[in-house]
PyMOL CGO cylinders between C-alpha atoms (Angstrom):
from pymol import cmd
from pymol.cgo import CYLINDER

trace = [
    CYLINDER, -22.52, -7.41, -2.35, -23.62, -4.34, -3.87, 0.3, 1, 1, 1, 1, 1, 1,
    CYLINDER, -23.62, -4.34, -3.87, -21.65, -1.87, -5.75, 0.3, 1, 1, 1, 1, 1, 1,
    CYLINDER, -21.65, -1.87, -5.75, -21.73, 0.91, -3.00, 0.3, 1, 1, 1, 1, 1, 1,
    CYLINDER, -21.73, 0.91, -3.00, -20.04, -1.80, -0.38, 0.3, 1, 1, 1, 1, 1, 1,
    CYLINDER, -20.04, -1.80, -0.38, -17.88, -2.81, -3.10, 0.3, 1, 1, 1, 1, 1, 1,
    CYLINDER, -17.88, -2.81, -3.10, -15.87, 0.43, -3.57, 0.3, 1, 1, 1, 1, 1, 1,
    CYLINDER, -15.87, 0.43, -3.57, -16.06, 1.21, -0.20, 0.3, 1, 1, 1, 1, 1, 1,
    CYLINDER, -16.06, 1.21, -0.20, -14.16, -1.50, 0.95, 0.3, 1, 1, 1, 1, 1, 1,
    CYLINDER, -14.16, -1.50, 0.95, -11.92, -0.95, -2.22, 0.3, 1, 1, 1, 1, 1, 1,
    CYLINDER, -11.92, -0.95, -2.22, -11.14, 2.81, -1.30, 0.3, 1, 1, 1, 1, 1, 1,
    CYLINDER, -11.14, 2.81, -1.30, -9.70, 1.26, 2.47, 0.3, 1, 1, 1, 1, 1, 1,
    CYLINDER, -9.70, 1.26, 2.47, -8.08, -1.29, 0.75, 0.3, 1, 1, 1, 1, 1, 1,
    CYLINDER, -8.08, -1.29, 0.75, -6.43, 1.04, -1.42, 0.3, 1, 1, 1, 1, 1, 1,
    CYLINDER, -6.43, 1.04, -1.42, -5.66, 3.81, 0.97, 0.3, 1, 1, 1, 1, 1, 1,
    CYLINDER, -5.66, 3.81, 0.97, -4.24, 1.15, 3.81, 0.3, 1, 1, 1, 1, 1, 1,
    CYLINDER, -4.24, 1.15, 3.81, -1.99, -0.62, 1.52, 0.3, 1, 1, 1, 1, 1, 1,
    CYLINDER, -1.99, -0.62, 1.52, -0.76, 2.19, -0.39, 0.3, 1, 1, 1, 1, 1, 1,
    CYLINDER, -0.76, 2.19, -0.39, 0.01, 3.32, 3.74, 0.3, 1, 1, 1, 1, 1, 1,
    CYLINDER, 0.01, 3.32, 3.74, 2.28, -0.01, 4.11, 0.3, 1, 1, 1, 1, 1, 1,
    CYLINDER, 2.28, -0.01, 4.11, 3.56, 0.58, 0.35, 0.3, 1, 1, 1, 1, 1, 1,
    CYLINDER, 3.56, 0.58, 0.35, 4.57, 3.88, 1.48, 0.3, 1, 1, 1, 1, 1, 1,
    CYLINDER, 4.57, 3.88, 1.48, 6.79, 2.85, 4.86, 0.3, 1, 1, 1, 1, 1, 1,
    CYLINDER, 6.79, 2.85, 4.86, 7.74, -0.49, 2.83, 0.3, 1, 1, 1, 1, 1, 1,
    CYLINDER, 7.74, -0.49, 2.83, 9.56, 1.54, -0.32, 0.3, 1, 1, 1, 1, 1, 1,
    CYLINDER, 9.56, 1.54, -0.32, 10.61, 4.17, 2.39, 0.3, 1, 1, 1, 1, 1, 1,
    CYLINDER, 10.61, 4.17, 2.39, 12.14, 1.53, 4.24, 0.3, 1, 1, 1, 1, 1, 1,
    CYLINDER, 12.14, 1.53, 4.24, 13.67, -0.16, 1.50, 0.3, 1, 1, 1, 1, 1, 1,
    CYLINDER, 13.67, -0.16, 1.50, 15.01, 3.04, 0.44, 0.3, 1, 1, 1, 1, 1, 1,
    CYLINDER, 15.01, 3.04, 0.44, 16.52, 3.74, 4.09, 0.3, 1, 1, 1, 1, 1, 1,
    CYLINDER, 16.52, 3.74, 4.09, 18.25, 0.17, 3.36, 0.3, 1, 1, 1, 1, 1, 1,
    CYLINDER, 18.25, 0.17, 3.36, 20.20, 0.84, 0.19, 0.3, 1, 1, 1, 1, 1, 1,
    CYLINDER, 20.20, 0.84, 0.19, 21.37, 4.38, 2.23, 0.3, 1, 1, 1, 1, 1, 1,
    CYLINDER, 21.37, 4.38, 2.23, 22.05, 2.50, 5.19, 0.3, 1, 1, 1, 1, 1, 1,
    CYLINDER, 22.05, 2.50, 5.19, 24.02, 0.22, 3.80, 0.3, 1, 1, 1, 1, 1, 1,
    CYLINDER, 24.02, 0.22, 3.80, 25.80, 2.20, 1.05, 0.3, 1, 1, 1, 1, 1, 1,
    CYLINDER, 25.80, 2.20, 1.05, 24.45, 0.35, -2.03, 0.3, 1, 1, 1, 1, 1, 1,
    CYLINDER, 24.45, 0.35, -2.03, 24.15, 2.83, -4.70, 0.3, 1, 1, 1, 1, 1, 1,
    CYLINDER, 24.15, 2.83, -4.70, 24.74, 0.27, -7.16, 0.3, 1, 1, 1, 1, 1, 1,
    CYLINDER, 24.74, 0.27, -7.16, 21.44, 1.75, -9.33, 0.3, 1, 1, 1, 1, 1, 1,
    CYLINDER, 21.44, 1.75, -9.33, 20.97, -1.88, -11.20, 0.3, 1, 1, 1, 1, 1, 1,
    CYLINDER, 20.97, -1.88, -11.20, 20.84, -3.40, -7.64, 0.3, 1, 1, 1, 1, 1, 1,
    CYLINDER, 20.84, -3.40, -7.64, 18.54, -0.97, -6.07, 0.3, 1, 1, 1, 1, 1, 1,
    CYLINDER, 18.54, -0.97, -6.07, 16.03, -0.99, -9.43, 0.3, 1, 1, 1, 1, 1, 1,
    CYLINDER, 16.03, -0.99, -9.43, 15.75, -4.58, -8.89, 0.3, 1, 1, 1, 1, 1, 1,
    CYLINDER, 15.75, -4.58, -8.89, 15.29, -4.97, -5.54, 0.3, 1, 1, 1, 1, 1, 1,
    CYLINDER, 15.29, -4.97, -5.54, 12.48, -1.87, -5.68, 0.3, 1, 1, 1, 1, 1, 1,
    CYLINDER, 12.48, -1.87, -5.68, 10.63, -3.94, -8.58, 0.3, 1, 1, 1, 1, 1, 1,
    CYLINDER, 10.63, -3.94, -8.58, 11.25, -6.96, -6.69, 0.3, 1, 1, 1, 1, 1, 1,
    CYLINDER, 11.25, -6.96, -6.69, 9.79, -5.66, -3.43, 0.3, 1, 1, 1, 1, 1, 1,
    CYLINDER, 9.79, -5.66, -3.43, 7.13, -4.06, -5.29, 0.3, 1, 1, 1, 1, 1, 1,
    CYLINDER, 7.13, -4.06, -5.29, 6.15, -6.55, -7.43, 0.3, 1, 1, 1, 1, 1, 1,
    CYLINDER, 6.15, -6.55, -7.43, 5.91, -9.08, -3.90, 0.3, 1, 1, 1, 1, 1, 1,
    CYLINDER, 5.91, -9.08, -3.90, 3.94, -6.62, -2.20, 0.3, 1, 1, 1, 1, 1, 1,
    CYLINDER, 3.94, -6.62, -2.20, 1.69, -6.42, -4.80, 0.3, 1, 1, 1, 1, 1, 1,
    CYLINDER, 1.69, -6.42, -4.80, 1.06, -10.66, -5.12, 0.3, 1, 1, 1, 1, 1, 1,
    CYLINDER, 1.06, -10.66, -5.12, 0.98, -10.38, -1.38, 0.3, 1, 1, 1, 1, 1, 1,
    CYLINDER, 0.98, -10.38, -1.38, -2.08, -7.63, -0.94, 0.3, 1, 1, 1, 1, 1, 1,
    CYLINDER, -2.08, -7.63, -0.94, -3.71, -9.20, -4.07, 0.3, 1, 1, 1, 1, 1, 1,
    CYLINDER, -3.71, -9.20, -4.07, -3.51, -12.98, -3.26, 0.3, 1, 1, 1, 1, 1, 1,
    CYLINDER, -3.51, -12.98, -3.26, -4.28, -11.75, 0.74, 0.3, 1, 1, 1, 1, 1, 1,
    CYLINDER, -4.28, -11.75, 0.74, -7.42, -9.48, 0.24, 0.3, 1, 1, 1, 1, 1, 1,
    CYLINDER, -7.42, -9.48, 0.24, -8.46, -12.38, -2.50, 0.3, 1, 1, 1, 1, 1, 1,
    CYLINDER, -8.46, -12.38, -2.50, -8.66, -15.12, -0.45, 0.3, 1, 1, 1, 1, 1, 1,
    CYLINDER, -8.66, -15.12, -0.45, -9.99, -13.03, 2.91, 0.3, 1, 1, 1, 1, 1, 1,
    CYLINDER, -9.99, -13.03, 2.91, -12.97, -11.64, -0.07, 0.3, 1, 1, 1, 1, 1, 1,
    CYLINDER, -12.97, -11.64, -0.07, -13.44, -14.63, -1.50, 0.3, 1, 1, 1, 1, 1, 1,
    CYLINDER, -13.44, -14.63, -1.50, -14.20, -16.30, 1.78, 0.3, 1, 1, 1, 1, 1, 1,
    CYLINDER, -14.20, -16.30, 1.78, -15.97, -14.02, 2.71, 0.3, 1, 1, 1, 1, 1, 1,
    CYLINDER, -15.97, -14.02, 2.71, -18.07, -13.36, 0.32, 0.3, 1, 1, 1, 1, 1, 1,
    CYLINDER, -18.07, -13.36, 0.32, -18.92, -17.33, 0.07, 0.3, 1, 1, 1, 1, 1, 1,
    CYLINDER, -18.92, -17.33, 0.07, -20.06, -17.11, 3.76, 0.3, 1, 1, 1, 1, 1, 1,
    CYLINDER, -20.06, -17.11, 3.76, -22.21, -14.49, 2.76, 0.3, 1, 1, 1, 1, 1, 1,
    CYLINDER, -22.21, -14.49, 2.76, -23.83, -16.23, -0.74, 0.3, 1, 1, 1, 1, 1, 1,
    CYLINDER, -23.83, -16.23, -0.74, -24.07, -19.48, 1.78, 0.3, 1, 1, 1, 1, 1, 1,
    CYLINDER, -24.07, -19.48, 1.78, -26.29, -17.57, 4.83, 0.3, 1, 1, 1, 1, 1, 1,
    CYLINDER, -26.29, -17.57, 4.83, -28.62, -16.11, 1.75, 0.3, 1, 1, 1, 1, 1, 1,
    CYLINDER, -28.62, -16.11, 1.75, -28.69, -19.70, 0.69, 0.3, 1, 1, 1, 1, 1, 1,
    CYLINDER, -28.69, -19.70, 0.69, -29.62, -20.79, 3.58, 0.3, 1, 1, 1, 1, 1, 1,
    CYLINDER, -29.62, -20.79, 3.58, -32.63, -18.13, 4.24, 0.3, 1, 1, 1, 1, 1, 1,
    CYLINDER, -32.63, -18.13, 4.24, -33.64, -18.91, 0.49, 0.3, 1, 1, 1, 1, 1, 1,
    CYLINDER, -33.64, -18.91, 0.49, -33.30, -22.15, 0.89, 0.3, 1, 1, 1, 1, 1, 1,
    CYLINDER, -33.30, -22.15, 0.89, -32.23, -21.96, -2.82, 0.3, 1, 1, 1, 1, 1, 1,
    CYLINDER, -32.23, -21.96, -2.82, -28.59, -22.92, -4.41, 0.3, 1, 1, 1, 1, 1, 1,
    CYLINDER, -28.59, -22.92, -4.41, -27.20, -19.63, -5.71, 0.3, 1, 1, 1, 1, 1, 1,
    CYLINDER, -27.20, -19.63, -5.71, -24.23, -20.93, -7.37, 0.3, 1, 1, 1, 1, 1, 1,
    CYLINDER, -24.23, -20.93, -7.37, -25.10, -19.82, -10.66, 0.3, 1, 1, 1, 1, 1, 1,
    CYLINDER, -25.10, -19.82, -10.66, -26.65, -16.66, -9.83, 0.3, 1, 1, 1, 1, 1, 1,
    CYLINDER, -26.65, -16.66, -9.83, -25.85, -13.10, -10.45, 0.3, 1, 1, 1, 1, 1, 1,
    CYLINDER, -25.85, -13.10, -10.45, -25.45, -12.88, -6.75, 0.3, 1, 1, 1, 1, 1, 1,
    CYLINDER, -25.45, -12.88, -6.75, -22.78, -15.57, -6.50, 0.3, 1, 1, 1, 1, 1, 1,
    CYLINDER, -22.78, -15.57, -6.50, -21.25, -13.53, -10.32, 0.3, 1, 1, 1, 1, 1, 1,
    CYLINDER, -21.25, -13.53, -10.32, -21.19, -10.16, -8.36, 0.3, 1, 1, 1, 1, 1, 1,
    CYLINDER, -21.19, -10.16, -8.36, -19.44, -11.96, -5.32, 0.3, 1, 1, 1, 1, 1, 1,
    CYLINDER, -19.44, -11.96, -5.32, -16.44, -13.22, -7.40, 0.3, 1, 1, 1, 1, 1, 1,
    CYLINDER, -16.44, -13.22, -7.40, -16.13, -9.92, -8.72, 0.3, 1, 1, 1, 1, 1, 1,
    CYLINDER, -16.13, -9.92, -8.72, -16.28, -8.21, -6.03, 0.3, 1, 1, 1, 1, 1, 1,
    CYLINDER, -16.28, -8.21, -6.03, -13.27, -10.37, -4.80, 0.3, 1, 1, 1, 1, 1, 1,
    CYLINDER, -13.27, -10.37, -4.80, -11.62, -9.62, -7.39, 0.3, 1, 1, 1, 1, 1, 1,
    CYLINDER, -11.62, -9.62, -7.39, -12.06, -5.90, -7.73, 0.3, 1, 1, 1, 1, 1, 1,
    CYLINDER, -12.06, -5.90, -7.73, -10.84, -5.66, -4.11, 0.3, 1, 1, 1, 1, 1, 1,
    CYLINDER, -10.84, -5.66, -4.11, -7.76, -7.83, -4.36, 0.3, 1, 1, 1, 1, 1, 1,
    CYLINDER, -7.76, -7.83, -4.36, -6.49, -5.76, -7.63, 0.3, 1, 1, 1, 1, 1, 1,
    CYLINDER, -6.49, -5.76, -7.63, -6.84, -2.43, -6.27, 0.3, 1, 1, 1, 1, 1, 1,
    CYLINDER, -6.84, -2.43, -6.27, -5.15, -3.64, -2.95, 0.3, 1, 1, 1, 1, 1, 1,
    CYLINDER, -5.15, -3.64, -2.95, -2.53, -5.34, -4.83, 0.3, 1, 1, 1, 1, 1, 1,
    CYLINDER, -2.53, -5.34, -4.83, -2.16, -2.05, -6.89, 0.3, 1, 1, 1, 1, 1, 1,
    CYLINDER, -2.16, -2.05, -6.89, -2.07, 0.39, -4.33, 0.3, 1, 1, 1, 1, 1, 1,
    CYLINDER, -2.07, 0.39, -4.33, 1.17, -0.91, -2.26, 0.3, 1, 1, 1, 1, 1, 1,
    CYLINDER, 1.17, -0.91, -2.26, 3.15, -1.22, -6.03, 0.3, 1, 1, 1, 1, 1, 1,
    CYLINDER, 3.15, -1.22, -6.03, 1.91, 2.36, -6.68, 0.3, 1, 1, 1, 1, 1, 1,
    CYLINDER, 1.91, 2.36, -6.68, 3.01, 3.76, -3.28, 0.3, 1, 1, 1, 1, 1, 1,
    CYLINDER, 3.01, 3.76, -3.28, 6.45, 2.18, -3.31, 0.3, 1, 1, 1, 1, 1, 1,
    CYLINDER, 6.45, 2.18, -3.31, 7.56, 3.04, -6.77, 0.3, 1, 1, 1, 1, 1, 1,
    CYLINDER, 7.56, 3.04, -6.77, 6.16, 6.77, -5.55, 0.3, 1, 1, 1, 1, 1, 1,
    CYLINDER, 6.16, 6.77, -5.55, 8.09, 6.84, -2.72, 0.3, 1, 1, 1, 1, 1, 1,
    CYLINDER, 8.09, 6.84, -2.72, 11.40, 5.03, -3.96, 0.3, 1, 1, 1, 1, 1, 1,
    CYLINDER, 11.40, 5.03, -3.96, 11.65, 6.70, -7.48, 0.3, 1, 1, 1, 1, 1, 1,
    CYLINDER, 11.65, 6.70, -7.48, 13.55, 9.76, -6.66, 0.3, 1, 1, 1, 1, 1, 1,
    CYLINDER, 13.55, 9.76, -6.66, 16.03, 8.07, -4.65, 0.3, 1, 1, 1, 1, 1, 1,
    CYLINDER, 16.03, 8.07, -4.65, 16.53, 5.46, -7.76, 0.3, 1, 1, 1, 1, 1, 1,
    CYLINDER, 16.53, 5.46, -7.76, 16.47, 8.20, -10.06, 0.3, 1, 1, 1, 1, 1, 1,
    CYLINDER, 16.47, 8.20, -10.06, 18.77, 10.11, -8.08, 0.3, 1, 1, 1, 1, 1, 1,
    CYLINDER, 18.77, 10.11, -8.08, 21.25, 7.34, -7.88, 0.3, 1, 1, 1, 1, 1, 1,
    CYLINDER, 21.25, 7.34, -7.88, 20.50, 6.74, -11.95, 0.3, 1, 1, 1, 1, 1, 1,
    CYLINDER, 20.50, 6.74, -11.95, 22.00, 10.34, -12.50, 0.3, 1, 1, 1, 1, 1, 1,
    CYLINDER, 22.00, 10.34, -12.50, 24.64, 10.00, -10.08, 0.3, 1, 1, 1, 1, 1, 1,
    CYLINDER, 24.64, 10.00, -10.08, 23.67, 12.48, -7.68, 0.3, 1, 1, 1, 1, 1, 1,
    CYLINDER, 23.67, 12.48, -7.68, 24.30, 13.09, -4.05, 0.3, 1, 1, 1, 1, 1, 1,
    CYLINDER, 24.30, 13.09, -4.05, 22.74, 9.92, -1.79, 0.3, 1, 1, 1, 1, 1, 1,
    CYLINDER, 22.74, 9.92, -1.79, 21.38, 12.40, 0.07, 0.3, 1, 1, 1, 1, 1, 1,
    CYLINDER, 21.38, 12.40, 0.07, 19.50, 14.07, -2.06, 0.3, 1, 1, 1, 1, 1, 1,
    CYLINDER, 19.50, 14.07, -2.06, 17.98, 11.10, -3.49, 0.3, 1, 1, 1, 1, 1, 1,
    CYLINDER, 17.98, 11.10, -3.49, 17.16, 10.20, 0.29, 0.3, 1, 1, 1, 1, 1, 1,
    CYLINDER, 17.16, 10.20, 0.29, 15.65, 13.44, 1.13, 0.3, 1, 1, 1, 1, 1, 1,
    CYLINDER, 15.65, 13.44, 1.13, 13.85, 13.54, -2.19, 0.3, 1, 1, 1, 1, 1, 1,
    CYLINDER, 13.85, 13.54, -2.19, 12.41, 10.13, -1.38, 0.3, 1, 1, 1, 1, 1, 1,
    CYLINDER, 12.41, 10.13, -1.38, 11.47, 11.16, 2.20, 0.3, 1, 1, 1, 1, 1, 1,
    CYLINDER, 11.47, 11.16, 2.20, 9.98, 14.62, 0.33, 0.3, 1, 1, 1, 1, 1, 1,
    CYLINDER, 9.98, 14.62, 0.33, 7.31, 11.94, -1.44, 0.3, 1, 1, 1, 1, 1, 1,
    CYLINDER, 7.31, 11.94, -1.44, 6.82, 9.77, 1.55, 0.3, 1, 1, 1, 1, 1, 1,
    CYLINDER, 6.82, 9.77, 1.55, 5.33, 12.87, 3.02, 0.3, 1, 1, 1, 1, 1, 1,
    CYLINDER, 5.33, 12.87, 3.02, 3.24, 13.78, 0.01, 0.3, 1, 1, 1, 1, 1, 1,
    CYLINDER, 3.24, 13.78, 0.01, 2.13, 10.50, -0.43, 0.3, 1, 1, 1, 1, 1, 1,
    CYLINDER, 2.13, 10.50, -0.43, 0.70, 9.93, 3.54, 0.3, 1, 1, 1, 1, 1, 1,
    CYLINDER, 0.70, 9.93, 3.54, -0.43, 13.84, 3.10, 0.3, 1, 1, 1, 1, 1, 1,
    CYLINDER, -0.43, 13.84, 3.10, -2.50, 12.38, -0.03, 0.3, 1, 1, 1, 1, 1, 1,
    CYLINDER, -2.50, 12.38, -0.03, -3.63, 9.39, 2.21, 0.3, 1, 1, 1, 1, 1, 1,
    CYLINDER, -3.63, 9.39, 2.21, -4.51, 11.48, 5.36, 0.3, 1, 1, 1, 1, 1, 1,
    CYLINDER, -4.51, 11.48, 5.36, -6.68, 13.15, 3.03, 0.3, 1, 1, 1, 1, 1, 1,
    CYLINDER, -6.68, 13.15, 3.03, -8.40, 10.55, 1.32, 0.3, 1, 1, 1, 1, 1, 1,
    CYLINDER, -8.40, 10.55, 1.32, -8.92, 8.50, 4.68, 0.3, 1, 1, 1, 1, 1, 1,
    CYLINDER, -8.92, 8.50, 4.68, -10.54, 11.86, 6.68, 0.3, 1, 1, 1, 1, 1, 1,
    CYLINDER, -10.54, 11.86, 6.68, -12.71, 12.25, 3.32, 0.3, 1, 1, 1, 1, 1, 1,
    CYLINDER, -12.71, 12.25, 3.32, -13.63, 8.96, 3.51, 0.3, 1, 1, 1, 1, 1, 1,
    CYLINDER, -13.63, 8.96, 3.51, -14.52, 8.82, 6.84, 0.3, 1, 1, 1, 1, 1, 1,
    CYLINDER, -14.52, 8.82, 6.84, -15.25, 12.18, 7.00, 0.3, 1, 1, 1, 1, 1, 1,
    CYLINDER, -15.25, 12.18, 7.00, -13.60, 13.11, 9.85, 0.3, 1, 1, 1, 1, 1, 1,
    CYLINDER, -13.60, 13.11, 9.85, -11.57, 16.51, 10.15, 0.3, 1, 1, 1, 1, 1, 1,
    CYLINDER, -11.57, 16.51, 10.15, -9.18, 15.83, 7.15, 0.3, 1, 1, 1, 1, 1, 1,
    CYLINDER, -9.18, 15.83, 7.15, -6.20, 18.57, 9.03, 0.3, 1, 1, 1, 1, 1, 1,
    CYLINDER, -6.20, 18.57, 9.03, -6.62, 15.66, 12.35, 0.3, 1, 1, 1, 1, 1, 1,
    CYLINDER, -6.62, 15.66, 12.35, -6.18, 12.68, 10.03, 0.3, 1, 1, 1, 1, 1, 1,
    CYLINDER, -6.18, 12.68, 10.03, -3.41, 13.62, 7.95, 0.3, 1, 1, 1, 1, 1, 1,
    CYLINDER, -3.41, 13.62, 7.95, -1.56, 14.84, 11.22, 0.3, 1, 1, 1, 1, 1, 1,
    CYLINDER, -1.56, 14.84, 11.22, -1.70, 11.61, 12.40, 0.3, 1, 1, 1, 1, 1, 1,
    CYLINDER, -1.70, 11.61, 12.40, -0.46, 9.48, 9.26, 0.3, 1, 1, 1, 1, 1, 1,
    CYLINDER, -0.46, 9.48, 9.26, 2.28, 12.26, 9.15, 0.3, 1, 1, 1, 1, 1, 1,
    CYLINDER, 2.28, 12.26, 9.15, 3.11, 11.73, 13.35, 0.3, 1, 1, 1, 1, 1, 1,
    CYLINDER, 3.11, 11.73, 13.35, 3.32, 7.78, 11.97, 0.3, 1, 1, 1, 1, 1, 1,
    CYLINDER, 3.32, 7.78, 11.97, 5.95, 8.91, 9.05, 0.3, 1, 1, 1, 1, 1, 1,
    CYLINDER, 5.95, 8.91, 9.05, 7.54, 10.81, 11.49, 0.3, 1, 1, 1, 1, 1, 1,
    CYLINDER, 7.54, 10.81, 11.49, 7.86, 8.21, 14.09, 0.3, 1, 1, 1, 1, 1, 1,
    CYLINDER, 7.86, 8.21, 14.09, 9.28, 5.70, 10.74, 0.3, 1, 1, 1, 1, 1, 1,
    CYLINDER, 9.28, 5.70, 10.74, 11.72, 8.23, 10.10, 0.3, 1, 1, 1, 1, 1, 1,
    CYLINDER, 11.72, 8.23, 10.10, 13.33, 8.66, 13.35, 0.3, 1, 1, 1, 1, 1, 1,
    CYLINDER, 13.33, 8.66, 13.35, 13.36, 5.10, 13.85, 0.3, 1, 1, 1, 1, 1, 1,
    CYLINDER, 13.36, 5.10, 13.85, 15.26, 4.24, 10.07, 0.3, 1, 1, 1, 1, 1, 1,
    CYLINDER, 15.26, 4.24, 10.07, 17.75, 7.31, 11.21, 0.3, 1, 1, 1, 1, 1, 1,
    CYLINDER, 17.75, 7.31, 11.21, 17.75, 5.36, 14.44, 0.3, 1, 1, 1, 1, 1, 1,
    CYLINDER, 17.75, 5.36, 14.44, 18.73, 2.30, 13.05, 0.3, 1, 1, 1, 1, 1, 1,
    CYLINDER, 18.73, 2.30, 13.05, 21.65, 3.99, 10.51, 0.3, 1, 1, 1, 1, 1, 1,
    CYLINDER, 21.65, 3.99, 10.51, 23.21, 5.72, 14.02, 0.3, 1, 1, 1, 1, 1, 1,
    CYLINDER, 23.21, 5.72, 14.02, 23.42, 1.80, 15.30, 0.3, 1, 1, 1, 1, 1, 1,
    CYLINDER, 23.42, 1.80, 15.30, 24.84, 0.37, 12.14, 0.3, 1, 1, 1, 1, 1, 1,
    CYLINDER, 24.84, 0.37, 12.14, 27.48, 3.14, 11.21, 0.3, 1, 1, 1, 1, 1, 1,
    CYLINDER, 27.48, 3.14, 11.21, 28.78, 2.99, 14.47, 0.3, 1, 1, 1, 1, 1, 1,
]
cmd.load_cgo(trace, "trace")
């Protein structure tokens, strides 16, 4: 695999995990509101803890999906070669490849949800209103799918304005729903 399709599939990986980082530390934070845990050691540890699975998850995920791939692909040059590549620089830049990919997906989803959860922990750390530190953490949600919106109409460069619109109509859509969800349960 060559560089070029390396870091292009890196820069989706990156930009749709750090999308499902984003709802997944939103979420999380919509949990600890929800539920009225303000307890700032509990909600610290569960962030890191959610943060830190999400991360194994995208990592061990896009590794083995990469790796696979990119075996299938050394094999079918194998086969037109009809030589054993296995200790080539082709089979090196495979692996690495693999590897590239599943760190920056692995990083991406810890980056977004620490992004999108730290105000609200940092809120609750100083003791301030729960609603500020929800607002605040729905305040970087936003920036952080603006940022994506961004990168993925740059990327695909399509109208940037169209694509961020659309990642914000998602957040949007998350939002209601979580607010749906805290009507239901504080009934």
């Amino acid at each position: 695999m060559s560089l070029t399709e390396t870091s292009g599939i890196a820069r989706r990986y990156f930009a749709l995990n750090a999308f499902d980082g984003a709802l997944i530390g939103l979420g999380a934070i919509f949990g600890f509101y929800i539920s009225g845990m303000y307890d700032y050691r509990v909600v610290l540890l569960t962030i890191m803890a959610i943060a830190v699975g999400s991360a194994i998850s995208g990592f061990s995920g896009a590794f083995i999906s990469e790796k696979l791939e990119q075996e299938a692909r050394v094999k079918r040059l194998e086969e037109a070669i009809l030589t054993n590549l296995k200790d080539s620089i082709h089979y090196q830049a495979s692996l690495t490849s693999s590897i590239i990919v599943s760190i920056i997906n692995g990083v991406s989803s810890l980056i977004s949800i620490f992004s999108v959860s730290a105000p609200y922990v940092i809120c609750i750390y100083l003791s301030l209103s729960e609603v500020v530190g929800i607002l605040s953490s729905i305040t970087a949600f936003f920036a952080v799918l603006t940022i994506l919106g961004y990168f993925f109409g740059r990327e695909l460069k399509i109208r940037t304005i169209s694509v961020v619109s659309r990642i914000l109509l998602v957040g949007i859509v998350a939002i209601v729903i979580y607010f749906l969800i805290e009507l239901v349960f504080r009934l």
